[in-house]
C-alpha positions in Angstrom: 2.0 -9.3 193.3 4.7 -12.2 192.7 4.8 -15.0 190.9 3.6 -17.3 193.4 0.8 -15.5 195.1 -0.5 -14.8 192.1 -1.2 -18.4 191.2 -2.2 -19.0 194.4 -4.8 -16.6 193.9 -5.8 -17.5 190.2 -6.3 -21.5 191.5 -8.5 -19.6 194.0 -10.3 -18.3 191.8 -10.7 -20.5 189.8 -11.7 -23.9 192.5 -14.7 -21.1 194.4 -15.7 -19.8 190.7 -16.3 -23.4 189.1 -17.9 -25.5 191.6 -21.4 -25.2 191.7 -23.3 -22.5 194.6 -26.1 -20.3 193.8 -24.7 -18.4 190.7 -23.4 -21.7 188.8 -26.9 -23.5 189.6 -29.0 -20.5 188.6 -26.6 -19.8 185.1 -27.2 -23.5 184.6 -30.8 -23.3 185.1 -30.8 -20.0 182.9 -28.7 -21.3 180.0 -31.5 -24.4 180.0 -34.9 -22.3 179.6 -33.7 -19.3 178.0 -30.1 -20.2 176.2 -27.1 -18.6 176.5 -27.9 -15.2 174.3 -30.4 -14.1 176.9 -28.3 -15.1 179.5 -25.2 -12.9 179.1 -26.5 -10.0 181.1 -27.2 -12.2 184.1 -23.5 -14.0 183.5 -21.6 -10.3 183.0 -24.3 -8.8 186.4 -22.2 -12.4 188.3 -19.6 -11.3 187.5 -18.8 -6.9 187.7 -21.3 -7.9 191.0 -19.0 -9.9 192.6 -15.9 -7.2 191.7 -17.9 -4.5 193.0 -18.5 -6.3 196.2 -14.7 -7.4 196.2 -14.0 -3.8 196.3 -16.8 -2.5 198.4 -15.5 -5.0 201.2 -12.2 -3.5 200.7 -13.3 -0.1 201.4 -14.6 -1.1 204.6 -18.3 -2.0 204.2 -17.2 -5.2 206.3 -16.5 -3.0 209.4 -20.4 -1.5 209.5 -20.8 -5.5 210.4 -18.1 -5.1 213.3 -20.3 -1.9 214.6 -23.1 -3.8 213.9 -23.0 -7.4 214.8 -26.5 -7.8 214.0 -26.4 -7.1 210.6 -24.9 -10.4 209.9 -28.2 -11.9 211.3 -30.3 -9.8 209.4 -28.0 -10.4 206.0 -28.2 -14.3 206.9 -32.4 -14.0 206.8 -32.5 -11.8 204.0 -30.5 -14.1 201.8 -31.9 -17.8 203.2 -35.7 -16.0 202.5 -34.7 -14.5 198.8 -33.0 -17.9 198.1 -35.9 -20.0 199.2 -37.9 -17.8 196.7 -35.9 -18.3 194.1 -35.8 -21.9 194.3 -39.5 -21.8 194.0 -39.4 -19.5 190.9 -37.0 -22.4 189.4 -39.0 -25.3 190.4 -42.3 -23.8 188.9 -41.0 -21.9 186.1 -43.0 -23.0 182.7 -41.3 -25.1 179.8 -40.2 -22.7 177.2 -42.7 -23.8 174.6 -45.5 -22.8 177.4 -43.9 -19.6 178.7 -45.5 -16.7 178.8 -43.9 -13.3 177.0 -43.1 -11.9 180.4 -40.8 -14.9 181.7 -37.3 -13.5 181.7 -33.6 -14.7 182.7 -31.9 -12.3 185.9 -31.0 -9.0 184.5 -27.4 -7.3 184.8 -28.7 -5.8 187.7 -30.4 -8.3 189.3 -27.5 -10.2 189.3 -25.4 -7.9 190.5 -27.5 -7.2 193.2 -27.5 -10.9 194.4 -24.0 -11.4 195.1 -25.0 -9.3 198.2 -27.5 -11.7 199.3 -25.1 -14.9 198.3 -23.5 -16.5 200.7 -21.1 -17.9 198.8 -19.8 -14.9 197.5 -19.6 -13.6 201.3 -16.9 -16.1 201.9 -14.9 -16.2 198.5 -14.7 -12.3 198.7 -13.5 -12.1 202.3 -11.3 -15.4 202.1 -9.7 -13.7 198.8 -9.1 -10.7 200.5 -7.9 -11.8 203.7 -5.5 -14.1 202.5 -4.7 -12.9 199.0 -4.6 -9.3 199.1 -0.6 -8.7 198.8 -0.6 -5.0 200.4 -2.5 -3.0 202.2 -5.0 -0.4 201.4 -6.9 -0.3 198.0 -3.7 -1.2 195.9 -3.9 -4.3 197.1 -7.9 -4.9 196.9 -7.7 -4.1 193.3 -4.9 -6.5 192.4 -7.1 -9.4 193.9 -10.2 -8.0 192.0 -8.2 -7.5 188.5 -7.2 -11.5 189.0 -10.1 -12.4 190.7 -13.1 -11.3 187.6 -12.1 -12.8 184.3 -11.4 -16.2 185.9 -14.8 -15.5 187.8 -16.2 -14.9 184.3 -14.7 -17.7 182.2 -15.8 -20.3 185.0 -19.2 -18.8 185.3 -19.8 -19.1 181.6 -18.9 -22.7 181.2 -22.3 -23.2 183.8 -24.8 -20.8 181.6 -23.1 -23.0 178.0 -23.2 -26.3 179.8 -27.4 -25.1 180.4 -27.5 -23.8 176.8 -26.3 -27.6 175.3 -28.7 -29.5 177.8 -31.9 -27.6 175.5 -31.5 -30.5 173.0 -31.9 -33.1 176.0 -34.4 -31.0 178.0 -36.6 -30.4 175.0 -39.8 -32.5 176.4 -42.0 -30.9 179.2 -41.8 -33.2 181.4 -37.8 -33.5 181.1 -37.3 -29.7 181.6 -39.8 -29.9 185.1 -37.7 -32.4 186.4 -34.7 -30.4 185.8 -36.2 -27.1 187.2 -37.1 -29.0 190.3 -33.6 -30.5 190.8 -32.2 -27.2 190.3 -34.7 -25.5 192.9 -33.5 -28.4 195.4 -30.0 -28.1 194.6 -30.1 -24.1 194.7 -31.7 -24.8 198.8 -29.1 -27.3 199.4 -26.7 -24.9 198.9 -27.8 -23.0 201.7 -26.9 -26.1 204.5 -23.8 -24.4 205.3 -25.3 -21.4 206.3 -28.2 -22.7 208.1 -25.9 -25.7 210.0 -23.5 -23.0 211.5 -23.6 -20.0 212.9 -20.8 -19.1 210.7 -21.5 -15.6 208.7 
């Protein structure tokens, strides 16, 4: 990879990794109620998720969609339903001081799982990889992966720390509801690109 493409593909990175979509809003929200200690597996899950998926697309799990054209309707349902149910879990999640001993952050796996059901991550992976991958075959799908996930990983964790250093500021009840439910209607609005096109 030269010089060039490279930092076209690190700025990449970089712009889709730090602006907020349902990962940033949901490490924010994470970092908030359960600081940033507990919220490491659900950062690292963001982040070897969205590798995994960079190089599962490379492999060719896009063409089953190409076979299948309905898949992408069923992937669009599956992730508007799971996101509206996460929003919900968000907006009514309990203060810390009143939480209950089984409220937990995402796990690794969870998190890992969602970038699957993300549409965000849809379009950065298959934007990276159609523009950025510099040969063919999995040569190239790895070079955009190895560039791709620690930038992925630094710009996620500024999201889960900025959460963490909003605890002193979210400390009253009422204060952390508020943010909950702004983060539950943020986390939906981020879904208004998938559901005002018919775009994948």
């Amino acid at each position: 990879m030269d010089q060039t493409l490279f930092l076209a593909l690190a700025s990449f990175a970089f712009v889709t990794s730090v602006t907020p979509g349902p990962n940033n809003l949901m490490l924010l929200a994470s970092g908030a109620n359960f600081g940033l200690r507990r919220t490491l597996p659900h950062m690292l899950g963001v982040a070897v998720g969205f590798a995994v998926m960079l190089l599962s697309l490379g492999a060719g799990v896009v063409g089953v969609f190409a076979v299948v054209p309905q898949a992408w309707t069923v992937l669009k349902a599956v992730s508007v339903a799971y996101m509206i149910w996460l929003a919900w879990k968000i907006a009514t999640a309990a203060p810390p001081a009143e939480r209950v001993a089984g409220g937990r952050p995402f796990s690794f796996l969870q998190a890992v799982a969602f970038q699957w059901v993300n549409p965000k991550a849809w379009a950065m992976a298959l934007t990276a990889l159609a523009v950025y991958a510099p040969v063919g075959g999995m040569a190239g799908v790895g070079m955009v992966a190895a560039v791709f996930t620690p930038i992925n990983l630094g710009s996620i964790s500024l999201w889960a720390g900025l959460g963490t250093a909003m605890q002193g500021v979210l400390h009253s009840r009422a204060r952390m509801r508020a943010f909950n439910g702004i983060m539950a209607a943020l986390l939906l609005a981020s879904l208004w690109p998938v559901l005002a096109t018919g775009a994948h």
